[in-house]
VODRENFI-300066 format. One line per 2 residues: number of its first residue (from 1); for each residue x, z, y of C-alpha. Coordinates in nm, 2 decimals. Each point is the difference from the previous one (the first is absolute). Example, Ala and Ser with C-alpha at 12.3 -4.5 7.8 and 13.67 -1.06 7.14 Angstrom:
1> 1.23/0.78/-0.45 ~ 0.14/-0.07/0.34 $
This chain:
1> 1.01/-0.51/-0.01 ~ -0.03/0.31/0.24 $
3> -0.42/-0.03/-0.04 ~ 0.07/-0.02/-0.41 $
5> 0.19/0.40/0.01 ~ -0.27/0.11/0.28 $
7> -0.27/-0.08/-0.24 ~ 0.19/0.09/-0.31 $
9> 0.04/0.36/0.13 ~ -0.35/0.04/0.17 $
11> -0.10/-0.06/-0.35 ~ 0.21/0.26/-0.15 $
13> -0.15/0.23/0.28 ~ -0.36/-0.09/-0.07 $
15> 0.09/0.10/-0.36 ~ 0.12/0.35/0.13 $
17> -0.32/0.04/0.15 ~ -0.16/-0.09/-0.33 $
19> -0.17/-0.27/0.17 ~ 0.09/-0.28/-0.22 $
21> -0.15/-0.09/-0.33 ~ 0.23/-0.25/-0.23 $
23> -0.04/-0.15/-0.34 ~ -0.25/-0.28/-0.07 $
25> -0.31/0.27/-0.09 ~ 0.10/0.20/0.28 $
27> 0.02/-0.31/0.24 ~ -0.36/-0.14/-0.13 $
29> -0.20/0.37/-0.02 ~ 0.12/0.03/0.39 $
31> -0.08/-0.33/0.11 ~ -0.35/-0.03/-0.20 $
33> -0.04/0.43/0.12 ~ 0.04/-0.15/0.33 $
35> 0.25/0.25/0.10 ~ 0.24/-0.29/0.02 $
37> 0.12/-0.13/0.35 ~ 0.29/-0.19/-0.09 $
39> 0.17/-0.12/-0.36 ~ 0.32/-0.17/-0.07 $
41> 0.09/-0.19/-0.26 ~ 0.36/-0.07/-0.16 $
43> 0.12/-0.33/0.07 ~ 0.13/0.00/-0.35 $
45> -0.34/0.10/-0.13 ~ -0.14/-0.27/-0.26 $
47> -0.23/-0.23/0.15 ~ -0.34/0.17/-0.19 $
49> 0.11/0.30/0.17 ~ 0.02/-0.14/0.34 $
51> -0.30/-0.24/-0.05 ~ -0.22/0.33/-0.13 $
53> 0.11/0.23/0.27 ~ -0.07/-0.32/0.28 $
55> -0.33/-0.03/-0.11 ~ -0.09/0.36/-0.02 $
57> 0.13/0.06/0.33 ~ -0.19/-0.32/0.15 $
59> -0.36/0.11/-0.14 ~ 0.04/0.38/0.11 $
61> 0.19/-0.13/0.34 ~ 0.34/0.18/-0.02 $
63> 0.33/-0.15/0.11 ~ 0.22/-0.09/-0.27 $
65> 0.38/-0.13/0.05 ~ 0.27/-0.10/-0.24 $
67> 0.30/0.16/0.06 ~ 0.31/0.13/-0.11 $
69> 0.13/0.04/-0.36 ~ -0.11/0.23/-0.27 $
71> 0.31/0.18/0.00 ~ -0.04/0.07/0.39 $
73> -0.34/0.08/0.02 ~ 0.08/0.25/-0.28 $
75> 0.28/0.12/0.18 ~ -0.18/0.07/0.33 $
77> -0.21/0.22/-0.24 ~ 0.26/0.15/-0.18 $
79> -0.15/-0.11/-0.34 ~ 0.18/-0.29/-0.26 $
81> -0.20/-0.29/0.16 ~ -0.30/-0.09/0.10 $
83> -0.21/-0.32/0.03 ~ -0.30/0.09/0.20 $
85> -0.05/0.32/0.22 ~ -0.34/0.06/0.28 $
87> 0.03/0.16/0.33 ~ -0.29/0.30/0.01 $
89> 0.03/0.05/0.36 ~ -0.06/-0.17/0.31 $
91> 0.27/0.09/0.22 ~ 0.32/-0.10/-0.26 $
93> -0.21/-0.31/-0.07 ~ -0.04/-0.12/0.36 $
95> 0.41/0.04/0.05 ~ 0.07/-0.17/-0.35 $
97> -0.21/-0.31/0.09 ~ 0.09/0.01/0.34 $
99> 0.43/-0.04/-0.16 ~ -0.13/-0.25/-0.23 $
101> -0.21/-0.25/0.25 ~ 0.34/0.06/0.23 $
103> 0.25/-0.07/-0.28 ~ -0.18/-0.37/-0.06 $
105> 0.12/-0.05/-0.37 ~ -0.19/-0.05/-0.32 $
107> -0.27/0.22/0.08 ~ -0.36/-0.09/-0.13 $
109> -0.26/0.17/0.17 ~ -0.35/-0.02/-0.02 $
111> -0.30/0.16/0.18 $
């Protein structure tokens, strides 16, 4: 639980730094720009969603995890809600992944 608000509010300071993308065109023109080092994915996203984003993120080899609700991941961002969101930089990417692989969970990533 203590991983979940670390990551929730490293998000919403990634955002600050305007170095976080969301929205399904967003997500997809910053994974297939290749300016994309991490995306997450709603849990509650629908399962074309998740399924798209997974294989996009497998053939250009970024990390993808599920994670979260929509209204959280929104939140974090301080937008409504949100289903899918990519990471544009390196450093906020390493310290999500690295809360993520610690936190165990339902987290799908693939490289």
């Amino acid at each position: 639980m203590e991983n979940k608000k670390k990551l929730l509010s490293l998000i919403g300071l990634a955002t600050r730094a305007r170095k976080v993308v969301s929205g399904e065109f967003s997500t997809e023109r910053s994974v297939k720009s290749g300016r994309s080092h991490i995306v997450i994915v709603s849990e509650e996203a629908s399962d074309n969603t998740k399924k798209m984003f997974t294989n996009m993120c497998t053939h250009y080899r970024v990390p993808i995890y599920m994670f979260g609700t929509k209204d959280e991941l929104g939140h974090a961002m301080g937008q409504e809600f949100r289903a899918s969101l990519s990471v544009e930089d390196a450093g906020f990417a390493k310290s999500m992944a690295g809360l993520m692989n610690s936190n165990g969970g339902s987290l799908n990533e693939s490289k």
